[in-house]
Biotite code that builds the C-alpha atoms (Angstrom):
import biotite.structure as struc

atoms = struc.array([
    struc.Atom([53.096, 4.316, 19.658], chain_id="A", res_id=1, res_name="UNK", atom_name="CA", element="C"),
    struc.Atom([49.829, 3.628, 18.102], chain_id="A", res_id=2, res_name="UNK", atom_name="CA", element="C"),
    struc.Atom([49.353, 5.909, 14.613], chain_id="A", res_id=3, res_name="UNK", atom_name="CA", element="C"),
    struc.Atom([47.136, 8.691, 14.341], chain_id="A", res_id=4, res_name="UNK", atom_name="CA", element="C"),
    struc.Atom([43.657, 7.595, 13.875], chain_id="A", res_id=5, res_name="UNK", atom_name="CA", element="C"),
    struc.Atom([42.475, 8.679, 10.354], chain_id="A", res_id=6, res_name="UNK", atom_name="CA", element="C"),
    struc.Atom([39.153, 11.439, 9.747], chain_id="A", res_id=7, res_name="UNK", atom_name="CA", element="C"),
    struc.Atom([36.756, 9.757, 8.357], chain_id="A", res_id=8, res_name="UNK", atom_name="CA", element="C"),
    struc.Atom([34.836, 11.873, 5.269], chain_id="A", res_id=9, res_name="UNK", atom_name="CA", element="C"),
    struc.Atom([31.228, 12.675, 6.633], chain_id="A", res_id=10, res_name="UNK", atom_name="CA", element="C"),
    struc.Atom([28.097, 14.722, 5.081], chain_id="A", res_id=11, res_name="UNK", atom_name="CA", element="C"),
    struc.Atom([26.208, 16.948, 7.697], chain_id="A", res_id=12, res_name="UNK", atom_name="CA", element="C"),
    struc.Atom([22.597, 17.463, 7.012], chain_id="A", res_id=13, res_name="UNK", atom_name="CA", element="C"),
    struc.Atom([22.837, 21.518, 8.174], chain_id="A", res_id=14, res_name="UNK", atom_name="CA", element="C"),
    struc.Atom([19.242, 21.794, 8.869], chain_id="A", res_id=15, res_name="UNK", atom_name="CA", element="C"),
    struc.Atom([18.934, 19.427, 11.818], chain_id="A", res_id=16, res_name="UNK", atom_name="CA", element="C"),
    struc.Atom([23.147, 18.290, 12.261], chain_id="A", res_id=17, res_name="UNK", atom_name="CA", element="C"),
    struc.Atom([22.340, 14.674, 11.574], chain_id="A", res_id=18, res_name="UNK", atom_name="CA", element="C"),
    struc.Atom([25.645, 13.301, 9.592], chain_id="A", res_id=19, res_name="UNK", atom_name="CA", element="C"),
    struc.Atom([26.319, 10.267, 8.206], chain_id="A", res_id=20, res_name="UNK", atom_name="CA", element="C"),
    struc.Atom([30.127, 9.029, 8.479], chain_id="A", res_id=21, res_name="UNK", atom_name="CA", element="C"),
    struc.Atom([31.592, 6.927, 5.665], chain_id="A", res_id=22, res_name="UNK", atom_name="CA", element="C"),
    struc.Atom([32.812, 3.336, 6.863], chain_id="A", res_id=23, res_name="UNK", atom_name="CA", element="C"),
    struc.Atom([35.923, 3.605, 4.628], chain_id="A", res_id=24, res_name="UNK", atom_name="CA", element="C"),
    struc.Atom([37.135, 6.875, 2.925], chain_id="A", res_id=25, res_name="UNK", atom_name="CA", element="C"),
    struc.Atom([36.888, 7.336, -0.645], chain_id="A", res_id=26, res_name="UNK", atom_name="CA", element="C"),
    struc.Atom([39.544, 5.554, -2.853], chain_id="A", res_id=27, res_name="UNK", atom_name="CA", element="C"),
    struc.Atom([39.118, 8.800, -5.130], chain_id="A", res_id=28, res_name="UNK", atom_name="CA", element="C"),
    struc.Atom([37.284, 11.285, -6.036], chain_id="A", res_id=29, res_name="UNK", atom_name="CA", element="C"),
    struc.Atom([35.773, 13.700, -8.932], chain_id="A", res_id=30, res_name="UNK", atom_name="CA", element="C"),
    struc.Atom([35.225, 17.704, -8.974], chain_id="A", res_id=31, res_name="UNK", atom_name="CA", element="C"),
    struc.Atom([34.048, 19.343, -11.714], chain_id="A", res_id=32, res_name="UNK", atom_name="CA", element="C"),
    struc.Atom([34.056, 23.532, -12.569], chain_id="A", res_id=33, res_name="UNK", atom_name="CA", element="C"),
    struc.Atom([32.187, 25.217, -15.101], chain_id="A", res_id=34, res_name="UNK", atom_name="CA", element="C"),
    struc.Atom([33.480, 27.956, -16.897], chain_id="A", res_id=35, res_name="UNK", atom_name="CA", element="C"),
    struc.Atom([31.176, 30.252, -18.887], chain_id="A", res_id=36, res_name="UNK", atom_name="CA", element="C"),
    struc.Atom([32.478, 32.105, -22.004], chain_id="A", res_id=37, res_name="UNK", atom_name="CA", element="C"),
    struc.Atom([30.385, 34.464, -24.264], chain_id="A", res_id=38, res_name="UNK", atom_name="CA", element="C"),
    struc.Atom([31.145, 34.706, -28.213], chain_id="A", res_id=39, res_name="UNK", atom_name="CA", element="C"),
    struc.Atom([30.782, 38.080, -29.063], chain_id="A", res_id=40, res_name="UNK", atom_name="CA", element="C"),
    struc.Atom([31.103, 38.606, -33.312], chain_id="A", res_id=41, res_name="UNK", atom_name="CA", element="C"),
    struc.Atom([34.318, 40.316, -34.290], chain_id="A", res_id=42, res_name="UNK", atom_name="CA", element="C"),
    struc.Atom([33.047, 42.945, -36.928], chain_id="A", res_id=43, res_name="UNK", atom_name="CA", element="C"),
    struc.Atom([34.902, 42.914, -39.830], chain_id="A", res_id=44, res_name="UNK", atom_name="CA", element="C"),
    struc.Atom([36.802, 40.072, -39.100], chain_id="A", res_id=45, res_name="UNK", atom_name="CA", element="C"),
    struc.Atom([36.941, 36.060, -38.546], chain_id="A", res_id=46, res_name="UNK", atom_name="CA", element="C"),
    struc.Atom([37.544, 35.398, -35.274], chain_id="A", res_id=47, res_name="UNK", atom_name="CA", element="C"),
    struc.Atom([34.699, 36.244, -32.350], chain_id="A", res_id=48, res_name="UNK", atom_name="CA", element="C"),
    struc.Atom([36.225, 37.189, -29.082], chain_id="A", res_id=49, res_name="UNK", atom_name="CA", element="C"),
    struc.Atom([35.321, 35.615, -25.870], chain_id="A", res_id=50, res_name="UNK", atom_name="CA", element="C"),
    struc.Atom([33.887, 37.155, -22.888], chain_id="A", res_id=51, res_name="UNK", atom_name="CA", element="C"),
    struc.Atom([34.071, 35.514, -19.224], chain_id="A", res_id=52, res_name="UNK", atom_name="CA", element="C"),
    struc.Atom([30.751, 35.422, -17.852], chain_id="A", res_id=53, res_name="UNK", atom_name="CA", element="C"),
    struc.Atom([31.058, 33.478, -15.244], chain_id="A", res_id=54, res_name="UNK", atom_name="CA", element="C"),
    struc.Atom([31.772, 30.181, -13.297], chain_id="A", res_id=55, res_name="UNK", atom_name="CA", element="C"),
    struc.Atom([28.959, 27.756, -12.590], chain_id="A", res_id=56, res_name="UNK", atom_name="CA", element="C"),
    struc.Atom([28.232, 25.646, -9.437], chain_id="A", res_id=57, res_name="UNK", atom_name="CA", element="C"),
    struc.Atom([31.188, 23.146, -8.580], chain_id="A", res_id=58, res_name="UNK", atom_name="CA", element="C"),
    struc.Atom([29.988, 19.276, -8.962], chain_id="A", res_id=59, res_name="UNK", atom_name="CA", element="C"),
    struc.Atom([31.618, 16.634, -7.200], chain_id="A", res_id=60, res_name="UNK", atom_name="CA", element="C"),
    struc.Atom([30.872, 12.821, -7.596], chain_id="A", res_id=61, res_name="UNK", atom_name="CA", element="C"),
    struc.Atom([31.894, 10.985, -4.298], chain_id="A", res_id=62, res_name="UNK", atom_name="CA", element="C"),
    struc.Atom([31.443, 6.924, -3.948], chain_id="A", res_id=63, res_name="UNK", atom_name="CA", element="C"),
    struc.Atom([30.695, 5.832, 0.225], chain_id="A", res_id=64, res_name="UNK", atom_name="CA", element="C"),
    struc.Atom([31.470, 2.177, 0.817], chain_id="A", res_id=65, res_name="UNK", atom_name="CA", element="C"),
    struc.Atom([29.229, 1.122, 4.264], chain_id="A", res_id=66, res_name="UNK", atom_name="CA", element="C"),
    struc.Atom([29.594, -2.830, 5.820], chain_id="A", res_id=67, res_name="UNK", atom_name="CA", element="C"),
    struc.Atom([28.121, -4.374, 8.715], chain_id="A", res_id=68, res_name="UNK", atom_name="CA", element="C"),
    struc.Atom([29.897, -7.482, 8.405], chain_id="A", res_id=69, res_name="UNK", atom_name="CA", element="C"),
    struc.Atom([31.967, -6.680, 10.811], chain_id="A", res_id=70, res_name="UNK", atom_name="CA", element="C"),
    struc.Atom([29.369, -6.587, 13.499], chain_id="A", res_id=71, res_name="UNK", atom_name="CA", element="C"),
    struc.Atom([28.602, -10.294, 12.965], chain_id="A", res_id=72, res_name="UNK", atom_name="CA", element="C"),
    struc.Atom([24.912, -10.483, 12.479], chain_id="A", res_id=73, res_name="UNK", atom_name="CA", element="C"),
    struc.Atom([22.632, -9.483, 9.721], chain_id="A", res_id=74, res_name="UNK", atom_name="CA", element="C"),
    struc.Atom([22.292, -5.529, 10.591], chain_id="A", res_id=75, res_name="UNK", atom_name="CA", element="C"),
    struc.Atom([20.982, -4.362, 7.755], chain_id="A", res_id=76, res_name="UNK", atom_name="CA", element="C"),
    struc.Atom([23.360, -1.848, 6.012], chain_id="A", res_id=77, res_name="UNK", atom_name="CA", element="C"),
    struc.Atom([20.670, 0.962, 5.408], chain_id="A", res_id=78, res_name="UNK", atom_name="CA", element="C"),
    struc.Atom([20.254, 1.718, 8.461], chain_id="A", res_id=79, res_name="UNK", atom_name="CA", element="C"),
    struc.Atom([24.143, 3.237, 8.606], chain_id="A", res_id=80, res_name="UNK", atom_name="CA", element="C"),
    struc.Atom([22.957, 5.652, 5.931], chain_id="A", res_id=81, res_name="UNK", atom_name="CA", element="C"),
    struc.Atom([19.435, 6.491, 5.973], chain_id="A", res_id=82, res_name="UNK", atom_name="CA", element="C"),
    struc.Atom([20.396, 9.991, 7.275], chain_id="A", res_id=83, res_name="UNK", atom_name="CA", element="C"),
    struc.Atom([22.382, 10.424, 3.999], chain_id="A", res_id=84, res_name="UNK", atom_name="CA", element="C"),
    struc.Atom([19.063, 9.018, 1.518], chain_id="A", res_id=85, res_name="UNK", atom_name="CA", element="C"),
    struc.Atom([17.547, 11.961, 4.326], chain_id="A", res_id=86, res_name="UNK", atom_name="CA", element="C"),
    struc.Atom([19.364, 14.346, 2.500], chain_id="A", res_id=87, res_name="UNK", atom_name="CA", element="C"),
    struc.Atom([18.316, 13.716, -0.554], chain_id="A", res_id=88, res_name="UNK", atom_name="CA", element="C"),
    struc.Atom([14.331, 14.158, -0.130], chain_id="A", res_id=89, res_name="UNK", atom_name="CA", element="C"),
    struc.Atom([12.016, 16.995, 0.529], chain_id="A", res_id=90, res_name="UNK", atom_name="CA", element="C"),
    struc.Atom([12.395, 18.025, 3.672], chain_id="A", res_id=91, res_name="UNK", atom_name="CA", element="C"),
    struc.Atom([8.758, 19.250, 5.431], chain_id="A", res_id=92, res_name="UNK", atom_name="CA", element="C"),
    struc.Atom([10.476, 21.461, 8.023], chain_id="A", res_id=93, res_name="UNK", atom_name="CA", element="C"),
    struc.Atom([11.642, 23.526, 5.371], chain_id="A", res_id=94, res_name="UNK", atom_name="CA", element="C"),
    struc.Atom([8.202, 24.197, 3.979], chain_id="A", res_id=95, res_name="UNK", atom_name="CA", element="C"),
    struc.Atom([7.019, 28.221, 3.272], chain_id="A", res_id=96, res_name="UNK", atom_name="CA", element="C"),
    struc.Atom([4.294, 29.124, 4.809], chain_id="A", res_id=97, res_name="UNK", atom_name="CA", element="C"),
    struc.Atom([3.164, 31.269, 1.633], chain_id="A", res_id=98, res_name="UNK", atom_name="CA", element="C"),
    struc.Atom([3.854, 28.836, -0.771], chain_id="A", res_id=99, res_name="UNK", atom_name="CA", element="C"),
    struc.Atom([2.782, 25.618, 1.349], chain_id="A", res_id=100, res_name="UNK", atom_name="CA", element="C"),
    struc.Atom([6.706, 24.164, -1.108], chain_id="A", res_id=101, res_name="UNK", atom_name="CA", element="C"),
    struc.Atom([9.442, 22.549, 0.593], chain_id="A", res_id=102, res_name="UNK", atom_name="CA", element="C"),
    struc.Atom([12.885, 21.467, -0.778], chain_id="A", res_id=103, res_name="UNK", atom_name="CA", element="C"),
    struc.Atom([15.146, 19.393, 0.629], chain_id="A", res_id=104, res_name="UNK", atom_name="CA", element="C"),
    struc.Atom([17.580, 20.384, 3.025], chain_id="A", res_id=105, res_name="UNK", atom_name="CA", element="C"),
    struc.Atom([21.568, 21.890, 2.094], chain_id="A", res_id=106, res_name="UNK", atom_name="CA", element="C"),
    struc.Atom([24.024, 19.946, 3.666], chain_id="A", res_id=107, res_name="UNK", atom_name="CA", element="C"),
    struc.Atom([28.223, 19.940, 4.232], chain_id="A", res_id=108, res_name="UNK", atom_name="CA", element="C"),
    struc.Atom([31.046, 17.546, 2.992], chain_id="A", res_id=109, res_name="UNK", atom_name="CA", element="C"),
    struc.Atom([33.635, 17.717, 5.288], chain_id="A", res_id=110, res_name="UNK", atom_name="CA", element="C"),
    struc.Atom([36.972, 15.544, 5.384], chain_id="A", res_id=111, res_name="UNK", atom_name="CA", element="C"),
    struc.Atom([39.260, 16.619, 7.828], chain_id="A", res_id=112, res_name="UNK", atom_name="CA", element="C"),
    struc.Atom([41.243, 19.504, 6.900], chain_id="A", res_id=113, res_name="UNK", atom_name="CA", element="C"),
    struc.Atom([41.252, 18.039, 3.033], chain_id="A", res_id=114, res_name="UNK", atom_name="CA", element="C"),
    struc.Atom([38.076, 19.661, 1.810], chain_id="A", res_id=115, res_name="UNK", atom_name="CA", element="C"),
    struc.Atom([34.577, 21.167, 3.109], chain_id="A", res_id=116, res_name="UNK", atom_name="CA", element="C"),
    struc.Atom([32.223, 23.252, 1.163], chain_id="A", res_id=117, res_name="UNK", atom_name="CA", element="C"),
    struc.Atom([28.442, 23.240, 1.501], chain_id="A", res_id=118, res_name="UNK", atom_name="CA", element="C"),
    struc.Atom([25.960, 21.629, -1.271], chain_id="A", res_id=119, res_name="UNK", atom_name="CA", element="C"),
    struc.Atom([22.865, 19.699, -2.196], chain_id="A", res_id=120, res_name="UNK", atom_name="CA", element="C"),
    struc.Atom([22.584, 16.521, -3.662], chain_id="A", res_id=121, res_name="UNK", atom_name="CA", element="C"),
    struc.Atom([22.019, 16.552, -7.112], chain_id="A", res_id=122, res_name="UNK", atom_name="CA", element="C"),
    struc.Atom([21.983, 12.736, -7.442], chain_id="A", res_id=123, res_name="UNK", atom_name="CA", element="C"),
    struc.Atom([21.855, 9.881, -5.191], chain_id="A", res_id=124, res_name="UNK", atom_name="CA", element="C"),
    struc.Atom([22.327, 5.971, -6.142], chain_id="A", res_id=125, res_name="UNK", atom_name="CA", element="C"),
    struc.Atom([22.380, 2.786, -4.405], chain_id="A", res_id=126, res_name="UNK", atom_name="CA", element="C"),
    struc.Atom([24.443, -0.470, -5.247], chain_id="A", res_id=127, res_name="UNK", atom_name="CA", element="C"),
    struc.Atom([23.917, -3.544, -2.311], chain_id="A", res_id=128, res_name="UNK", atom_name="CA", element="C"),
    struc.Atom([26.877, -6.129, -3.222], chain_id="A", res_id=129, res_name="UNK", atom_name="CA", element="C"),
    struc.Atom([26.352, -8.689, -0.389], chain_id="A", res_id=130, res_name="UNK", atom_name="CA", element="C"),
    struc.Atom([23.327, -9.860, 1.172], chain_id="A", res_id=131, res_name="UNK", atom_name="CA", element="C"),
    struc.Atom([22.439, -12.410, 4.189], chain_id="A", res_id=132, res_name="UNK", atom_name="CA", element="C"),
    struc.Atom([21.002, -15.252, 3.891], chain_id="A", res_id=133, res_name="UNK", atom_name="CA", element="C"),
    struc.Atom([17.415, -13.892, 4.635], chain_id="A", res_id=134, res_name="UNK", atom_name="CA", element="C"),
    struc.Atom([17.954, -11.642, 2.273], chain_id="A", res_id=135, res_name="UNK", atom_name="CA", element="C"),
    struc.Atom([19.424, -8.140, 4.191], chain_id="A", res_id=136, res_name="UNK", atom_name="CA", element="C"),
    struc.Atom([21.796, -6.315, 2.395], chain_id="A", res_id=137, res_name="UNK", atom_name="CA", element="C"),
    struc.Atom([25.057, -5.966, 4.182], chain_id="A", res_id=138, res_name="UNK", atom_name="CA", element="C"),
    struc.Atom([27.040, -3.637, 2.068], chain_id="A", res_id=139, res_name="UNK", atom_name="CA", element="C"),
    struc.Atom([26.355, -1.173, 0.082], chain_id="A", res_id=140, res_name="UNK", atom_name="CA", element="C"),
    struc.Atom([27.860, 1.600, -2.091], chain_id="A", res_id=141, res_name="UNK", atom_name="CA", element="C"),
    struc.Atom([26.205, 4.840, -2.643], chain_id="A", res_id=142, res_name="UNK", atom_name="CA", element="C"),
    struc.Atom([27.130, 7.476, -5.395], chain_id="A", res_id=143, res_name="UNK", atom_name="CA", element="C"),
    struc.Atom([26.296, 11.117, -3.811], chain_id="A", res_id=144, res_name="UNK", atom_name="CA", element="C"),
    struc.Atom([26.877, 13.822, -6.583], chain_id="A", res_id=145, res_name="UNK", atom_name="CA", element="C"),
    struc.Atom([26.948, 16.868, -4.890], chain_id="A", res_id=146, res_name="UNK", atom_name="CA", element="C"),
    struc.Atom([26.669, 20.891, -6.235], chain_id="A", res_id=147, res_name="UNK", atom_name="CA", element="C"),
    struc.Atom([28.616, 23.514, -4.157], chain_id="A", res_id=148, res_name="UNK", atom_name="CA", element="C"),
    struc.Atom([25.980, 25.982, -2.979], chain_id="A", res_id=149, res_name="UNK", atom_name="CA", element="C"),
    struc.Atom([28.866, 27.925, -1.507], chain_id="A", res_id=150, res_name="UNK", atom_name="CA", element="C"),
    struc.Atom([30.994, 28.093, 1.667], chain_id="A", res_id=151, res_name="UNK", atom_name="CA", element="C"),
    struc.Atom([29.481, 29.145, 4.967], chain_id="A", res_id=152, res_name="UNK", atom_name="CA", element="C"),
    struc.Atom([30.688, 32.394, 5.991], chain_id="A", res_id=153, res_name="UNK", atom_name="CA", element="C"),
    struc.Atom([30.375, 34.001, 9.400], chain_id="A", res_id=154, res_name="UNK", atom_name="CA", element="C"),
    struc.Atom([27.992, 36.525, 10.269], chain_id="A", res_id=155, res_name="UNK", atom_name="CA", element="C"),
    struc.Atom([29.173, 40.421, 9.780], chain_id="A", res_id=156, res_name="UNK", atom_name="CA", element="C"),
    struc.Atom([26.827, 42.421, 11.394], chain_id="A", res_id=157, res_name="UNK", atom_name="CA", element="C"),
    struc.Atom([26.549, 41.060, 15.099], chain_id="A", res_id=158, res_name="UNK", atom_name="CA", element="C"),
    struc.Atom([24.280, 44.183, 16.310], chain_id="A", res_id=159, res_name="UNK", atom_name="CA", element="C"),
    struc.Atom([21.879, 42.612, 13.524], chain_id="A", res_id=160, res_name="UNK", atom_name="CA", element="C"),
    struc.Atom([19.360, 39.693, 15.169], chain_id="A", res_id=161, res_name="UNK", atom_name="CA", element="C"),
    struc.Atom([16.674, 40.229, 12.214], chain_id="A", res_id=162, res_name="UNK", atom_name="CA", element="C"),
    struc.Atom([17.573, 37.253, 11.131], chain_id="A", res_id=163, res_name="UNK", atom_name="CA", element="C"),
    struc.Atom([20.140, 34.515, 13.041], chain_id="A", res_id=164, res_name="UNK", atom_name="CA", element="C"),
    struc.Atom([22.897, 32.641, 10.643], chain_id="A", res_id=165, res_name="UNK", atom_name="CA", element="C"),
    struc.Atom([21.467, 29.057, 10.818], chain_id="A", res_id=166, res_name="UNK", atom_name="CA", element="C"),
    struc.Atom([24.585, 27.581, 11.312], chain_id="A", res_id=167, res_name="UNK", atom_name="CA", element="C"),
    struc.Atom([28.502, 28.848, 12.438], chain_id="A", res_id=168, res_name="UNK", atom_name="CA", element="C"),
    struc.Atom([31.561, 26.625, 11.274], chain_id="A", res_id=169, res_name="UNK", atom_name="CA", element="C"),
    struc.Atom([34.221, 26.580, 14.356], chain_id="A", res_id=170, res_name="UNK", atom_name="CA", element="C"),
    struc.Atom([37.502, 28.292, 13.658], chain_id="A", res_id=171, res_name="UNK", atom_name="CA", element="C"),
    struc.Atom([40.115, 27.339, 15.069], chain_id="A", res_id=172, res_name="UNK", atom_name="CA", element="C"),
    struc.Atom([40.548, 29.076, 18.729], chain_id="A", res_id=173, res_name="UNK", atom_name="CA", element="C"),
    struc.Atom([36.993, 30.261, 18.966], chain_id="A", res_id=174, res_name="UNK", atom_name="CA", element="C"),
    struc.Atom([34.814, 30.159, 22.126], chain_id="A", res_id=175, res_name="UNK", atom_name="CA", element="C"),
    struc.Atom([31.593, 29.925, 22.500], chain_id="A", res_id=176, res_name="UNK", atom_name="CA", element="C"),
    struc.Atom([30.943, 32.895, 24.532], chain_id="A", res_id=177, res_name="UNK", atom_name="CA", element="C"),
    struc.Atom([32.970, 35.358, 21.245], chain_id="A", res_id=178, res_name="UNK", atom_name="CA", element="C"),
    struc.Atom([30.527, 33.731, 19.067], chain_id="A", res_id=179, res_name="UNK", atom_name="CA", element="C"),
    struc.Atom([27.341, 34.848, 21.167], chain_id="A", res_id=180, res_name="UNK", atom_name="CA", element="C"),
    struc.Atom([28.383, 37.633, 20.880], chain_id="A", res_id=181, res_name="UNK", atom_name="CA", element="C"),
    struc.Atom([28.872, 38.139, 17.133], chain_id="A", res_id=182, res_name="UNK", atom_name="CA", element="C"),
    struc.Atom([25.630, 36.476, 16.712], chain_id="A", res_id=183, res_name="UNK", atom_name="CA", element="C"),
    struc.Atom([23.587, 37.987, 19.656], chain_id="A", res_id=184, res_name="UNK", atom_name="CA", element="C"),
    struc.Atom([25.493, 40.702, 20.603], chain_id="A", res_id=185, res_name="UNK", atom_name="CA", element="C"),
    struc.Atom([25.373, 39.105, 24.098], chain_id="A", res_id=186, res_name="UNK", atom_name="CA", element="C"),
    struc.Atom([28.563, 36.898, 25.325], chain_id="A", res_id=187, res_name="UNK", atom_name="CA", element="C"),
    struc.Atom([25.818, 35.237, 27.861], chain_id="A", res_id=188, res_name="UNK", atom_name="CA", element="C"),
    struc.Atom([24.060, 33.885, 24.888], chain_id="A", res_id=189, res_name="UNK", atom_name="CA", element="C"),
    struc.Atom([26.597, 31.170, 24.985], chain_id="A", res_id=190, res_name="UNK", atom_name="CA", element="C"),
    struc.Atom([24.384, 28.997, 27.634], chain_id="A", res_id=191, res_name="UNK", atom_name="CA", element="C"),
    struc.Atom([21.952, 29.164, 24.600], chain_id="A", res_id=192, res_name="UNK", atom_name="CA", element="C"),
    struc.Atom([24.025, 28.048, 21.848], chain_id="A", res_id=193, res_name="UNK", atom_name="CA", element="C"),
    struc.Atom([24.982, 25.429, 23.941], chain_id="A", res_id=194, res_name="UNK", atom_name="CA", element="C"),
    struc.Atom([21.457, 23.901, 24.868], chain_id="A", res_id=195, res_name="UNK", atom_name="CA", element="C"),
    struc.Atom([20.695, 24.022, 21.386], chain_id="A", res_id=196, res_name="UNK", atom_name="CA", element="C"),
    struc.Atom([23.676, 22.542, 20.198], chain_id="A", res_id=197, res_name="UNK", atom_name="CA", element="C"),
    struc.Atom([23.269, 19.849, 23.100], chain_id="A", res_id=198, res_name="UNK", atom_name="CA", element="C"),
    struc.Atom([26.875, 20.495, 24.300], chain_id="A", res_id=199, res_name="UNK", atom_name="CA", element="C"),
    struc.Atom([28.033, 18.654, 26.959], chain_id="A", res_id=200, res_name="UNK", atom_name="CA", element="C"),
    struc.Atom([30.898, 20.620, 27.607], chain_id="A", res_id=201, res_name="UNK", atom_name="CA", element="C"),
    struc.Atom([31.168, 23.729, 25.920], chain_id="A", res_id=202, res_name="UNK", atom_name="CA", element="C"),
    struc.Atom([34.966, 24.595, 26.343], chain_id="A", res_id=203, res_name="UNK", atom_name="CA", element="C"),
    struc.Atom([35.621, 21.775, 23.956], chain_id="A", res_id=204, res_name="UNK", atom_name="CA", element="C"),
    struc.Atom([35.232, 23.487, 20.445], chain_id="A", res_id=205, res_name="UNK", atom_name="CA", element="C"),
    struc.Atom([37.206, 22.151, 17.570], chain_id="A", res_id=206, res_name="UNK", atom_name="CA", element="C"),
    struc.Atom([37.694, 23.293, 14.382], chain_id="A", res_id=207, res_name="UNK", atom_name="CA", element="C"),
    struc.Atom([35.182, 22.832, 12.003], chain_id="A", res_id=208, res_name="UNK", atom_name="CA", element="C"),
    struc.Atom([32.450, 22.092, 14.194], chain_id="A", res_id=209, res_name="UNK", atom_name="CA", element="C"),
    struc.Atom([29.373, 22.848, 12.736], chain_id="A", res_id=210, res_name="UNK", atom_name="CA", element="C"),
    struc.Atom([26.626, 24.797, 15.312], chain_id="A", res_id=211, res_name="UNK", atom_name="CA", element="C"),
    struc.Atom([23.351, 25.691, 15.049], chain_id="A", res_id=212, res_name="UNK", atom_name="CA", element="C"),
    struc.Atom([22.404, 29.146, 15.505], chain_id="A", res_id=213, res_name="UNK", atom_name="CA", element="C"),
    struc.Atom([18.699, 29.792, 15.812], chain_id="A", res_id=214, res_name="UNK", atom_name="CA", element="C"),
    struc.Atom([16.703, 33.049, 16.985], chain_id="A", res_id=215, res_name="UNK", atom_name="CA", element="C"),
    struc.Atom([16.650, 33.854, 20.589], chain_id="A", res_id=216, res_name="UNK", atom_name="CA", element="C"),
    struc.Atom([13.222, 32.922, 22.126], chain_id="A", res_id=217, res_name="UNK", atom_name="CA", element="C"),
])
């Protein structure tokens, strides 16, 4: 029997679902929490006491390793990843009308059942370590520190379409004709969730699958 094939850590850019899958998961891996504590004086004595006022936006530093070699030619190893260097620039879609600003886009780690939590990239840096003889680079690893922005959470008011949740992370056991209707308040929506989600068959939903959920026309 052959062994289970192993998920592979990915980043999904949730403003258009373009993700980038790394060629070899992480060795290891850094989170960091912030923890905010206020001195307040102790009058009359020596010792201040210590308020909690808070926790601050997780960080996590994450290393992806990403090879053509394998592929035999000179495929030039960017080209795996320019939807992750995507991430990491101003995005014009998301441009306000008012404003004429843009920012660029939130996005999702996900690896397998491990560990998923939405963010931006705070930091982005790429190292090439081999290179073909005309010069492509053929492997490359790229630091991605990311800050937690905060989980997606599914919409609570489904009689509510002033504004549509841009995105819906599958449970486990939903359909997509349930989550019409929490979003819509129409199971029938569910043709329309799947033409926008280009679904070839929407009785396949997995968990954490990651759907876009835009206004109804």
């Amino acid at each position: 029997m052959a062994p289970p094939s192993v998920e592979k850590a990915k980043i999904v850019n949730l403003n258009n679902n373009n993700e980038v899958e790394c060629h070899f998961n992480p060795a290891e891996f850094g989170i960091g929490q912030t923890l905010t504590w206020e001195e307040r004086p102790d009058q009359g004595g020596h010792a201040p006491k210590l308020v909690f006022s808070g926790g601050q936006a997780t960080d996590m530093s994450i290393t992806f390793l990403f090879d053509t070699t394998s592929d035999g030619g000179d495929k030039d190893v960017r080209d795996e990843y320019k939807n992750l260097v995507e991430m990491a620039e101003v995005d014009e879609d998301k441009k306000d009308a008012t404003t004429g600003l843009s920012e660029p886009p939130m996005c999702r780690f996900q690896w397998g059942k491990f560990l998923a939590f939405n963010a931006v990239i705070k930091d982005l840096k790429q190292k090439f370590t081999l290179f073909a003889a005309n010069g492509t680079p053929l492997r490359a690893e790229v630091a991605v520190t990311l800050k937690q922005v905060g989980e997606v959470t599914r919409p609570q008011n489904p009689t509510s379409r002033s504004e549509a949740r841009k995105i819906w992370v599958v449970e486990e056991g939903q359909r997509l004709d349930w989550i019409a209707h929490q979003e819509y308040g129409d199971s029938a929506q569910w043709r329309y969730i799947a033409e926008t989600n280009n679904l070839d068959n929407p009785d396949t939903l997995y968990s954490g699958q990651i759907l876009k959920l835009i206004p109804l026309p």
